[in-house]
C-alpha positions as CSV (number, residue, x, y, z in Angstrom):
1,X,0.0,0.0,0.0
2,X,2.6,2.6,1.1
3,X,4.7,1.8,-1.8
4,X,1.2,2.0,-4.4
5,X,1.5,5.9,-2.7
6,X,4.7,6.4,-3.4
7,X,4.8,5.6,-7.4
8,X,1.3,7.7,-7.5
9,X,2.8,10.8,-5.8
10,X,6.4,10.9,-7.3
11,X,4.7,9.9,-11.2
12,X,3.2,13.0,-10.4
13,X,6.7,15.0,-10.3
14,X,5.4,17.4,-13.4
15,X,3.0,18.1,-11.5
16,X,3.6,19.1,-8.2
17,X,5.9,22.2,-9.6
18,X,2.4,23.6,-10.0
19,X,0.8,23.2,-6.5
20,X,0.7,26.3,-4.4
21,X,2.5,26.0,-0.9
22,X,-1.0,25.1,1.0
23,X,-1.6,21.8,-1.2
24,X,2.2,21.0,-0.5
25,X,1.8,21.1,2.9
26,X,-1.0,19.1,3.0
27,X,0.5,16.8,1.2
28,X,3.2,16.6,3.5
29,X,0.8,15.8,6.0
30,X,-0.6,12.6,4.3
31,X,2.7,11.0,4.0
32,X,4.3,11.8,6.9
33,X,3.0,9.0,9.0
34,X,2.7,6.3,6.1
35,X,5.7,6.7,4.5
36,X,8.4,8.9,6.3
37,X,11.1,8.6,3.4
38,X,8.9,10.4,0.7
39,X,7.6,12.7,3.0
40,X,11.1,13.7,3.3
41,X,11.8,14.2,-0.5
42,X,8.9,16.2,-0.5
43,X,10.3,18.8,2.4
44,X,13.2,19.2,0.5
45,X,11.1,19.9,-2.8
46,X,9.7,22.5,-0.5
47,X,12.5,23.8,0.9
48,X,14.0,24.1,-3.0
49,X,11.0,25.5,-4.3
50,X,10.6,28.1,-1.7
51,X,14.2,29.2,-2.5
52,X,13.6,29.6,-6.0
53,X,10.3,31.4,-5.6
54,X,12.3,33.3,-2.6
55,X,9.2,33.2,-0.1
56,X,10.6,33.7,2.9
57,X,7.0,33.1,4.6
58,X,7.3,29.8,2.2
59,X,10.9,28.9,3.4
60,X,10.0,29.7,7.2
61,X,7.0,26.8,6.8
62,X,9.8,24.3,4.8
63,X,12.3,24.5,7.7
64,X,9.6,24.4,10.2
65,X,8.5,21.1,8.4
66,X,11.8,19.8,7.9
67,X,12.6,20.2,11.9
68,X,9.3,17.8,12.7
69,X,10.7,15.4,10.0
70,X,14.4,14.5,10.5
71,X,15.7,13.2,13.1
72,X,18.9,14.4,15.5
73,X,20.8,16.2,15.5
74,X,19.2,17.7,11.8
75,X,16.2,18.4,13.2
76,X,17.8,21.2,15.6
77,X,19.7,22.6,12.7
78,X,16.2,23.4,10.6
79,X,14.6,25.3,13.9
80,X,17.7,27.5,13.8
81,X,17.5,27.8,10.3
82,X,13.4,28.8,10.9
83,X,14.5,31.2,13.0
84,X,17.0,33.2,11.4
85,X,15.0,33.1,8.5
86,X,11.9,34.4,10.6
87,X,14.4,37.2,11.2
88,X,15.7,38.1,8.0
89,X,11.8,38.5,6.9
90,X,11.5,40.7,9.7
91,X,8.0,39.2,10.4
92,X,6.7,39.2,14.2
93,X,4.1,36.2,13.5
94,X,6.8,34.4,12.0
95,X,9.7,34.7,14.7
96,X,6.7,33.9,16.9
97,X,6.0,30.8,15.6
98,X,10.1,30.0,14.8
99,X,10.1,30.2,19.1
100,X,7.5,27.7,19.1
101,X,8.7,25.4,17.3
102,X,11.9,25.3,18.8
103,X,10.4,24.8,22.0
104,X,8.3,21.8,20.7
105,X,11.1,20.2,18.8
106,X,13.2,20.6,21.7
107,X,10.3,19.3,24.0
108,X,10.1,16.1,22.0
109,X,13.8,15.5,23.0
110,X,12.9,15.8,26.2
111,X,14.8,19.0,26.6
112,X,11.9,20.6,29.0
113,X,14.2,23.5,30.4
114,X,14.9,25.2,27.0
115,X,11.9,24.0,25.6
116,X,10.1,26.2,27.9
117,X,11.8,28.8,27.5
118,X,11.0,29.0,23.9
119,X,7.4,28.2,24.3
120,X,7.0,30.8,26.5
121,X,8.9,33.4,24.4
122,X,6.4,32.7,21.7
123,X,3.3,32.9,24.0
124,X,4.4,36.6,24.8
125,X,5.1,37.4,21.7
126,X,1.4,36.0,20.2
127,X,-0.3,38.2,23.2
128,X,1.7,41.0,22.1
129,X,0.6,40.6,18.6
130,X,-2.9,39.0,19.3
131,X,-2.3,36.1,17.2
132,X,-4.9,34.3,18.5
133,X,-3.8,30.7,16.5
134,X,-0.3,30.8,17.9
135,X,-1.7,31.9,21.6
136,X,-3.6,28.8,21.1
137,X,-1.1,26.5,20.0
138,X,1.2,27.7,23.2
139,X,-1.1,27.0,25.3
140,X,-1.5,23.5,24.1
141,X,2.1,22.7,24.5
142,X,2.0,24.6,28.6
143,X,-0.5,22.5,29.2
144,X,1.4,19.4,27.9
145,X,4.4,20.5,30.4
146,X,2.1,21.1,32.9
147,X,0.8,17.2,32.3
148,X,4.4,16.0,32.4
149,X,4.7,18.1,36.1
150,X,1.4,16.2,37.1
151,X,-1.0,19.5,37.3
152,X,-3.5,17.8,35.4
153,X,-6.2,20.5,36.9
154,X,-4.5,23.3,35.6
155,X,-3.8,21.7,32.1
156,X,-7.2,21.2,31.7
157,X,-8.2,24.3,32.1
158,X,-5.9,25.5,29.2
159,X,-7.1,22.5,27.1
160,X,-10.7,23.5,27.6
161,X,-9.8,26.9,25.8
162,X,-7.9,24.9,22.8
163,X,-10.7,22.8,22.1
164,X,-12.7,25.8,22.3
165,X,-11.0,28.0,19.5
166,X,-9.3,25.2,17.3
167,X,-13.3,23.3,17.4
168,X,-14.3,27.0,16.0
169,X,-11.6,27.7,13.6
170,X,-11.3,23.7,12.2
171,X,-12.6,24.2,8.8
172,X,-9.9,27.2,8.2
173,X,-6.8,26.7,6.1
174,X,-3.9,29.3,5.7
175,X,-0.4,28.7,5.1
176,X,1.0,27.7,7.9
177,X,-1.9,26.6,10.0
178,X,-3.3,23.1,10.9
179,X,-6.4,24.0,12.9
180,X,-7.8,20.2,12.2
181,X,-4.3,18.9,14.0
182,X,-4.4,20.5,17.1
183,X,-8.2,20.3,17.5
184,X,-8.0,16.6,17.5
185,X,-4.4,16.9,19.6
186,X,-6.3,19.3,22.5
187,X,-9.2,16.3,22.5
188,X,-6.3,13.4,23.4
189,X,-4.9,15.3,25.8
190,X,-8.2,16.6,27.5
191,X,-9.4,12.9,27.9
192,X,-6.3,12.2,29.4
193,X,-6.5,15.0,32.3
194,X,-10.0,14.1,32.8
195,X,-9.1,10.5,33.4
196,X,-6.5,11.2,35.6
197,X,-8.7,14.3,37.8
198,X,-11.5,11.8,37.8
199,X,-13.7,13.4,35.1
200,X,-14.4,10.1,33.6
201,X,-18.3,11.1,32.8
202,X,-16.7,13.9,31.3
203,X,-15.1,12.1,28.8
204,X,-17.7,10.2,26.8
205,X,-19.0,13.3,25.3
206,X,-15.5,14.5,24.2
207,X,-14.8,10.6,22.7
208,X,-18.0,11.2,20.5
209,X,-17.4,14.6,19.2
210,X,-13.9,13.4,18.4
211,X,-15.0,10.0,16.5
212,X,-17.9,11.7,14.6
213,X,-15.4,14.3,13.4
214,X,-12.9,11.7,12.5
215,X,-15.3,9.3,10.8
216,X,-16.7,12.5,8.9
217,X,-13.5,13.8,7.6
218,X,-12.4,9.9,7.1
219,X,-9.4,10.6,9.4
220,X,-8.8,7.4,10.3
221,X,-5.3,7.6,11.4
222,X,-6.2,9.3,14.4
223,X,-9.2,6.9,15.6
224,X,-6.2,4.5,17.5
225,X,-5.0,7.7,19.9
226,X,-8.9,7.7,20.8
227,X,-9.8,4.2,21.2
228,X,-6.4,4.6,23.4
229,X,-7.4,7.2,25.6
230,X,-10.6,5.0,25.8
231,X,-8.9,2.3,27.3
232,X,-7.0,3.8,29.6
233,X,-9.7,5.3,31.2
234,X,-11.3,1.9,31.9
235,X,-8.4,1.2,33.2
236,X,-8.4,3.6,36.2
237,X,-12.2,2.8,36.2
238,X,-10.9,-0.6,37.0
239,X,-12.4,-2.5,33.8
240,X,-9.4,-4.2,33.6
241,X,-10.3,-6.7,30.8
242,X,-12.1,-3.6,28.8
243,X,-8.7,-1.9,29.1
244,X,-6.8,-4.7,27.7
245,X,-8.8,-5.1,24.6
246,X,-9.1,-1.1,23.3
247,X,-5.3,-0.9,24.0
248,X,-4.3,-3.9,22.2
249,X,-6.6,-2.6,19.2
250,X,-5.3,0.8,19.2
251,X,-1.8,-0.8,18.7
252,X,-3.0,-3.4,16.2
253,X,-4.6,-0.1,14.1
254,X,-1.5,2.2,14.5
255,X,-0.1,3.2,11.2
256,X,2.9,5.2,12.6
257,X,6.6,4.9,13.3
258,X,6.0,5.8,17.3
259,X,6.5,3.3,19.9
260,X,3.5,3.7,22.0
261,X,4.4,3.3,25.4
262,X,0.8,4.4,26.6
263,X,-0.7,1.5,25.5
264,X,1.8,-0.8,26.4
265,X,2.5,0.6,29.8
266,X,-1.9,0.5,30.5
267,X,-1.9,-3.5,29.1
268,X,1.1,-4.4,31.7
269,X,-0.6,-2.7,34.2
270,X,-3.9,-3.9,33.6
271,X,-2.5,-7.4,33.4
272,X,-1.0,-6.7,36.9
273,X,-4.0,-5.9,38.4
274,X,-5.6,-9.3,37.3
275,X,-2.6,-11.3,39.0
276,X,-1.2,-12.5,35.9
277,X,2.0,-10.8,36.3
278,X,4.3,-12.9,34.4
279,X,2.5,-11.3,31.7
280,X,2.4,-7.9,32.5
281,X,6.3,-8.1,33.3
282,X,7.1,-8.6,29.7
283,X,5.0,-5.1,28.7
284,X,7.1,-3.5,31.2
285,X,10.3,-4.8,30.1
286,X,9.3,-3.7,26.2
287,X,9.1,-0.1,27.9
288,X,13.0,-0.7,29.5
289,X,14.0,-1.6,25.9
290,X,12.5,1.8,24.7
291,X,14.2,3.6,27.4
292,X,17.8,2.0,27.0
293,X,17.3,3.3,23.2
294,X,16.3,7.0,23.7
295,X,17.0,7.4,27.5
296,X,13.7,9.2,28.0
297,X,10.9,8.1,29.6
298,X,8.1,10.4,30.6
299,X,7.3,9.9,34.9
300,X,4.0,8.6,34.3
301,X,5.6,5.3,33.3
302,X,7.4,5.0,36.3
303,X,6.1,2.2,38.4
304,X,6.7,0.1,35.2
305,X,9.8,0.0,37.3
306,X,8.5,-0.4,40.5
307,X,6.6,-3.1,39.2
308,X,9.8,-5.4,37.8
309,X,12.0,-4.5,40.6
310,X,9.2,-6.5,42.9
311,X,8.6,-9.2,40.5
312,X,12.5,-9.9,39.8
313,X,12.9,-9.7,43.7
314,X,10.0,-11.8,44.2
315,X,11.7,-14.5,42.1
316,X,15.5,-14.2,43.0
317,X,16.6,-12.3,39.8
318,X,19.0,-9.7,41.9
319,X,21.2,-8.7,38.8
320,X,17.7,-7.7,37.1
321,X,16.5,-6.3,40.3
322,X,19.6,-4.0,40.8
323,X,19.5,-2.8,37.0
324,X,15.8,-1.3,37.2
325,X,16.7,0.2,40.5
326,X,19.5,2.0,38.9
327,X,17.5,3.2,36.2
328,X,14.5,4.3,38.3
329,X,17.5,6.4,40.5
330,X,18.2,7.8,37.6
331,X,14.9,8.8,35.9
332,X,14.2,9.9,40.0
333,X,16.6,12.2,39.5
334,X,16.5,13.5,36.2
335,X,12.9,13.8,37.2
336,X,13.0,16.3,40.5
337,X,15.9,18.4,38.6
338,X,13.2,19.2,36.0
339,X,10.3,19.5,38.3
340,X,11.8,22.2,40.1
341,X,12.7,24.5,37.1
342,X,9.5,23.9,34.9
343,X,7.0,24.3,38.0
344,X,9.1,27.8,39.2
345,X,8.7,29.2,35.3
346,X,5.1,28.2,34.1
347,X,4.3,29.6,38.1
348,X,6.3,33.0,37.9
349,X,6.1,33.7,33.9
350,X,3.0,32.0,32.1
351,X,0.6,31.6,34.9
352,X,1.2,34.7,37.0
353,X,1.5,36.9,33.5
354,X,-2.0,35.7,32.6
355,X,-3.5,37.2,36.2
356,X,-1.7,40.7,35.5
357,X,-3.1,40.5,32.1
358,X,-6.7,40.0,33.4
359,X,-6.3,42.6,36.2
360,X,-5.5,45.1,33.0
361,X,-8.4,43.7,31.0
362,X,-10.8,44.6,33.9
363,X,-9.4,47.9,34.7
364,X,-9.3,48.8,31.1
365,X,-13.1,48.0,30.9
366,X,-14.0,49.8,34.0
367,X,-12.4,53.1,32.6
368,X,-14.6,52.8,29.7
369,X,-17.7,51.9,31.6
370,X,-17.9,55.7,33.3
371,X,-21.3,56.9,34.1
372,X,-22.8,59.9,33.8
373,X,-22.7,62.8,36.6
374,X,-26.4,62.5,37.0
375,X,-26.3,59.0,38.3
376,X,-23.6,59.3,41.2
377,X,-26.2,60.7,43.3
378,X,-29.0,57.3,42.4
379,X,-26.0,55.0,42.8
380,X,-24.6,56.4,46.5
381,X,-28.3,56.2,48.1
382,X,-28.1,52.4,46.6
383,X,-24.9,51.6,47.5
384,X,-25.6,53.2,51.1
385,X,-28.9,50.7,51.5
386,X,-26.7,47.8,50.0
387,X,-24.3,48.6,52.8
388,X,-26.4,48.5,55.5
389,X,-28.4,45.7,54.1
390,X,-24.7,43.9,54.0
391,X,-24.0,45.2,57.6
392,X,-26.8,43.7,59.1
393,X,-26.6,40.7,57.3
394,X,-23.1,40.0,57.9
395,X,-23.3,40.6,61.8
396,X,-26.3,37.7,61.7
397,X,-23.8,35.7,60.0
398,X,-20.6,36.5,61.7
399,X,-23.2,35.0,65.1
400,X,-23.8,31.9,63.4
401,X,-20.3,31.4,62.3
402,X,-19.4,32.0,66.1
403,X,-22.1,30.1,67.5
404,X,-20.8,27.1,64.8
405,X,-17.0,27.2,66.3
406,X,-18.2,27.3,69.8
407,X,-20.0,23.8,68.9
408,X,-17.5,22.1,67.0
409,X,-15.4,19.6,68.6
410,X,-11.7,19.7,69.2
411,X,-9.9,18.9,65.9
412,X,-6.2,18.9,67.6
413,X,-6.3,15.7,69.8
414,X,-4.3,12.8,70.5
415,X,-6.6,10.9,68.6
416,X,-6.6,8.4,66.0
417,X,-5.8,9.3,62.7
418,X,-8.6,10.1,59.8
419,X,-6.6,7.0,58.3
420,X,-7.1,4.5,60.9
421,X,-10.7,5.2,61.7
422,X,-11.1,4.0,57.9
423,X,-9.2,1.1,58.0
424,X,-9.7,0.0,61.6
425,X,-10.9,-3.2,61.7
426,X,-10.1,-4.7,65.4
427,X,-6.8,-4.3,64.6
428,X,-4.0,-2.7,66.8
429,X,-2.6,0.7,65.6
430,X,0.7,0.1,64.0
431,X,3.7,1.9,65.8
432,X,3.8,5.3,64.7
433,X,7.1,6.7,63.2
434,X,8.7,9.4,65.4
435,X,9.6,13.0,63.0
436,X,13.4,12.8,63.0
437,X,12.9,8.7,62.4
438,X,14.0,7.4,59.0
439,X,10.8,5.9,56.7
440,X,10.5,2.5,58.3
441,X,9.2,0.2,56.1
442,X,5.7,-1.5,57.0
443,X,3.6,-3.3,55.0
444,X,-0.3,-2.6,55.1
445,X,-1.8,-5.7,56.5
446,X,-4.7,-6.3,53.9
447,X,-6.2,-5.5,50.8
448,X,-7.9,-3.0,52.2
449,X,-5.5,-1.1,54.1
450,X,-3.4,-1.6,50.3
451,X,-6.2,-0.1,48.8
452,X,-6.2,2.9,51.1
453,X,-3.0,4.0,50.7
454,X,-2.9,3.1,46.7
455,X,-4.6,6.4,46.0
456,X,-2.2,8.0,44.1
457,X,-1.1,6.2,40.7
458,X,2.9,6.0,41.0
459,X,3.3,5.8,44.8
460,X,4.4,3.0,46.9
461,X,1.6,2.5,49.1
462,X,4.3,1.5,51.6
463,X,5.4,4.6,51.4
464,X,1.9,6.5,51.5
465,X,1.0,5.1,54.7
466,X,4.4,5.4,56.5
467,X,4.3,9.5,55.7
468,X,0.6,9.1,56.6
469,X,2.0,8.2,59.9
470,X,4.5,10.6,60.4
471,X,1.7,13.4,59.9
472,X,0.0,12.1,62.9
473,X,2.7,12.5,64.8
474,X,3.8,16.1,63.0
475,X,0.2,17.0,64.8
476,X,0.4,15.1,68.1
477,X,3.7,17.3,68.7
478,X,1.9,20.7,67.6
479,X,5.3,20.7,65.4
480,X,2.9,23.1,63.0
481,X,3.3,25.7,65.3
482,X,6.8,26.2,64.2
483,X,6.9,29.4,62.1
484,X,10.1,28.1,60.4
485,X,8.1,24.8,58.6
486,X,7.5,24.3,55.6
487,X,7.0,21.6,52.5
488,X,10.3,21.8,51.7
489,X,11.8,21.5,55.5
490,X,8.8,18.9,56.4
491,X,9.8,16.3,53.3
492,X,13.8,16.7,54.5
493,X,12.9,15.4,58.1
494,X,10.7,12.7,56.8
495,X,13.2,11.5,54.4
496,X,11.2,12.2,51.3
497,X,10.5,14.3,48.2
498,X,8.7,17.5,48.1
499,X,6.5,15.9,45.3
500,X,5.9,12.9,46.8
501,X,4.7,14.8,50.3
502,X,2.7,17.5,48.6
503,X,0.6,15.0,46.6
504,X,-0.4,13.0,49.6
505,X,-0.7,15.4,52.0
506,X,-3.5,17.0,48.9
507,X,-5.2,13.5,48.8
508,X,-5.4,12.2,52.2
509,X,-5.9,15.8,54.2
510,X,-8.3,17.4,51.0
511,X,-6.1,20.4,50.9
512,X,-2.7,21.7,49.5
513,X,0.5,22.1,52.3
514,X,0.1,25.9,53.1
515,X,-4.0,25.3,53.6
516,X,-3.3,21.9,55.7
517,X,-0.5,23.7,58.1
518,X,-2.4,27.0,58.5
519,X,-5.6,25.2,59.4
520,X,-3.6,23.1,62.3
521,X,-2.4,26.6,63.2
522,X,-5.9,28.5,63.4
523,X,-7.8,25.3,65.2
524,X,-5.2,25.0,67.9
525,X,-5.6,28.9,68.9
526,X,-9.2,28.3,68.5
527,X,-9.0,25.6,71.3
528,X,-6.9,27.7,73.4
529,X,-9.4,30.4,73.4
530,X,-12.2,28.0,73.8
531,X,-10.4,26.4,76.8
532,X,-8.4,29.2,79.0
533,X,-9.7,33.0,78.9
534,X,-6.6,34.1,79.4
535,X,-5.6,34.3,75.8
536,X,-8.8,36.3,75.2
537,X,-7.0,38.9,76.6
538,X,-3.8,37.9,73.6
539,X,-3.8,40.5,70.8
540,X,-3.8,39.5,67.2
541,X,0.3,39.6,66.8
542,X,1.0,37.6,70.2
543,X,-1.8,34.9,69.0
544,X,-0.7,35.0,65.8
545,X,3.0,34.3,66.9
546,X,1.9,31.5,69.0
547,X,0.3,29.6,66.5
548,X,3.4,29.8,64.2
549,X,2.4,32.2,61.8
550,X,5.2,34.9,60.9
551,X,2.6,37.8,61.3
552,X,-0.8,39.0,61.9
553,X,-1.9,40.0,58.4
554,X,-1.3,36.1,57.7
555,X,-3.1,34.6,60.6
556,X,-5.9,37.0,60.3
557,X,-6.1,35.8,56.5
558,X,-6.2,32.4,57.5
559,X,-8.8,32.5,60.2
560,X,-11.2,34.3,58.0
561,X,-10.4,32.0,55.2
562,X,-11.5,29.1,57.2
563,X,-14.5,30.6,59.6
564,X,-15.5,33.7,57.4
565,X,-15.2,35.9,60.6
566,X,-12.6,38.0,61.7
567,X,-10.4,36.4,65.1
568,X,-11.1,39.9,66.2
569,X,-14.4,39.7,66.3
570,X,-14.9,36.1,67.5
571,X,-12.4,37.1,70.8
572,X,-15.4,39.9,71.4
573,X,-18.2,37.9,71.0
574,X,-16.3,34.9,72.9
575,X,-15.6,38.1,75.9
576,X,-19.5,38.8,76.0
577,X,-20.1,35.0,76.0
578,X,-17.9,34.6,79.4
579,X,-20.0,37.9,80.5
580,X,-23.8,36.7,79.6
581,X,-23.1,33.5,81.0
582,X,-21.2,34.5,84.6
């Protein structure tokens, strides 16, 4: 078949001298996943015709092509060459795009620092020039770092917008543009999110939308990525056997030169999970062949390794054993050194950028919303009754609010643990793990207790429950009240990763670190108030101080975060309290 293509297309040579650059491109497009060769013969003949027509705008979209095509190191040479010649046409939209897609080519090689960089570079410049397509098509790749960082939330947020303008602009064509790709791209990568946030009845609609299009357009090609996505969402809905089969037919229907570790990873897994794990071991050990080839493997594939360092130790292998803990070391560490980088940039220049660009939206609106002279008067005498109206209604709710803390029980006891209430079964409570104590390794006792502390896809359980512990202990000591802790400090003394910690202590407690510590903070002065009046007579700073918080404005924040009332004003009502009832 591939070869019946090829004699069509290149019997056609008289021919394609006479297609404009749009037709080229799309027929680049057609044979760049069924037959790579030609579809490099045909870049060139772009390259070479776009040099002879001198379109720089012609020759910027040949490069571009040629850098997705070839492989290393020739690939990096053509972004450069996209870029200078961006340059030399002295065309914003162009340079734009030539930051792009370096940052995308270099993303592929797993180069996420400078790739970054790049994509980032581009997204300014598109909001500069209000290039709505390339604004778009950053945002797609953020999101796919923010995927690789595990903020699935946040990426779907910017996929929802993708979908939102590529689905609108799909039946477009310019030079340049492929709407159609990165409509169907945003739809993979928003079923994925959703399956791993949860969203799973989110997802059918999206799978329908995307295999009506596909069947309507007879795209074909694509239909494997969704029957993929399809599967692995059964998967984490625990249809094991359903998983198995889309998987293994996405693979049997890809016409591609990729490797597909998805799918593979999802099988072995899935395979695992149904206790036949001499099977599932030889998936895994396909995705360590993949890895000693390119040397990148993306985190979510992780406990492939987990997985075969427990099976080879289960049956004696060490030599096996000691390789895959090696290479998970290693992919641990290339791991955090990019965590830390990619999570500080997206925060500081992409994410934080966007809420200084909103703030400007809004002000810019409000200047052109003015009114007229003649209303101020008509909207002081309703803002003066919305006032009062707010007044009143805010002391009847700062009562209740105080009423409601004055019933609710102690939540800083020596008690047992949110954990063991679930899982207690007439069991004794396991010895808890002292804060300066290494991790010591215990084993949950039954498949419940495993399935507790198997939450969070890529941790030990082992190790789940043994930090699980260590926070019971972290509140037993009121260590919270140290104004000098934090996540970072926290993970050191209990001998893990600041990951690791922050994504358990967001599943198991229902809140992120500085929420979880703060609220510690503000319930243990509220017990101390409840229980001595001599801290009524504390101000703000000294209670503040003693709860661990660096200053007032921060423990003030945090107590009317949690209670909607000011401390102020529940240490009055809490004095007249003491008086009504003495």
């Amino acid at each position: 078949m591939i070869l019946l293509i090829s004699n069509i297309f290149f019997s056609q040579n008289n021919n394609i001298e006479y297609l404009n650059y749009v037709k080229i491109e799309k027929k680049i497009d057609s044979l760049y996943d069924i037959n790579h060769n030609e579809g490099i013969k045909l870049v060139k003949f772009y390259i070479k015709k776009s040099k002879k027509d001198k379109n720089n705008e012609a020759l910027f979209y040949a490069y571009r092509y040629a850098s997705k095509i070839f492989s290393s190191p020739q690939n990096f040479q053509y972004t450069d060459s996209a870029l200078i010649t961006s340059k030399i046409s002295n065309n914003k939209n162009l340079i734009t795009d030539a930051y792009l897609n370096k940052g995308v080519v270099l993303m592929d090689a797993s180069l996420y620092k400078l790739a970054l960089d790049n994509i980032l570079t581009a997204n300014k410049y598109s909001l500069d020039l209000k290039n709505p397509y390339i604004t778009n098509k950053t945002k797609y790749f953020i999101a796919q770092n923010k995927i690789y960082l595990g903020l699935y939330e946040d990426a779907n947020e910017e996929l929802l917008q993708c979908i939102s303008y590529f689905r609108e602009n799909v039946n477009k064509s310019s030079l340049g543009e492929d709407n159609e790709k990165y409509y169907l791209y945003s739809l993979m990568s928003i079923l994925d999110t959703n399956t791993k946030i949860g969203k799973h009845s989110q997802n059918k609609p999206f799978l329908n939308e995307a295999y009506s299009y596909i069947d309507n357009k007879d795209l074909n090609i694509y239909k494997p990525y969704f029957i993929s996505c399809d599967g692995v969402d059964d998967y984490f809905l625990k249809n094991y056997k359903s998983a198995i089969k889309k998987l293994s037919e996405a693979i049997r229907l890809y016409n591609d030169q990729w490797p597909h570790i998805t799918d593979i990873f999802y099988i072995g897994l899935s395979n695992w999970k149904l206790g036949k794990r001499d099977v599932a071991v030889k998936y895994f050990e396909e995705i360590d062949k993949e890895y000693d080839k390119s040397k990148k493997l993306n985190p979510e594939f992780r406990p492939a390794y987990e997985l075969l360092i427990k099976y080879n130790d289960s049956i004696g292998n060490r030599d096996k054993q000691l390789k895959y803990i090696n290479t998970l070391m290693a992919l641990d560490r290339n791991y955090e050194k990019n965590y830390k980088y990619l999570y500080t940039k997206i925060n500081k220049e992409y994410d934080t950028q966007k809420l200084i660009n909103e703030k400007n939206k809004i002000e810019n609106s409000l200047k052109n919303q003015r009114t007229i002279i003649s209303s101020i008067l008509l909207i002081t005498i309703l803002a003066s009754l919305f006032y009062w109206n707010r007044y009143n209604s805010l002391q009847k709710k700062y009562k209740e609010k105080f009423e409601e803390i004055i019933a609710q029980k102690p939540n800083i006891e020596k008690s047992e643990s949110q954990a063991q209430i679930e899982l207690k079964e007439g069991k004794q409570k396991q010895k808890t793990l002292k804060i300066n104590d290494k991790i010591k390794i215990t084993t949950p006792k039954n498949s419940s207790e495993l399935e507790f502390y198997n939450k969070i896809p890529g941790l030990n359980p082992i190790l789940v429950q043994n930090i699980l512990e260590q926070l019971d202990k972290f509140e037993e000591e009121l260590r919270f009240t140290d104004n000098q802790m934090s996540l970072r400090l926290l993970s050191e003394e209990f001998n893990t990763n600041i990951p690791y910690l922050s994504k358990i202590i967001n599943v198991y407690k229902g809140k992120n670190f500085n929420y979880y510590i703060n609220d510690l903070r503000i319930d243990y002065i509220i017990e101390l108030l409840k229980n001595d009046a001599t801290y009524l007579n504390y101000d703000i700073k000294n209670l503040a101080s003693l709860a661990g918080f660096t200053n007032a404005v921060n423990f003030s924040d945090n107590f009317q975060r949690k209670f909607e009332i000011k401390p102020s004003y529940f240490i009055k009502m809490m004095k007249e309290n003491i008086k009504t009832h003495s």
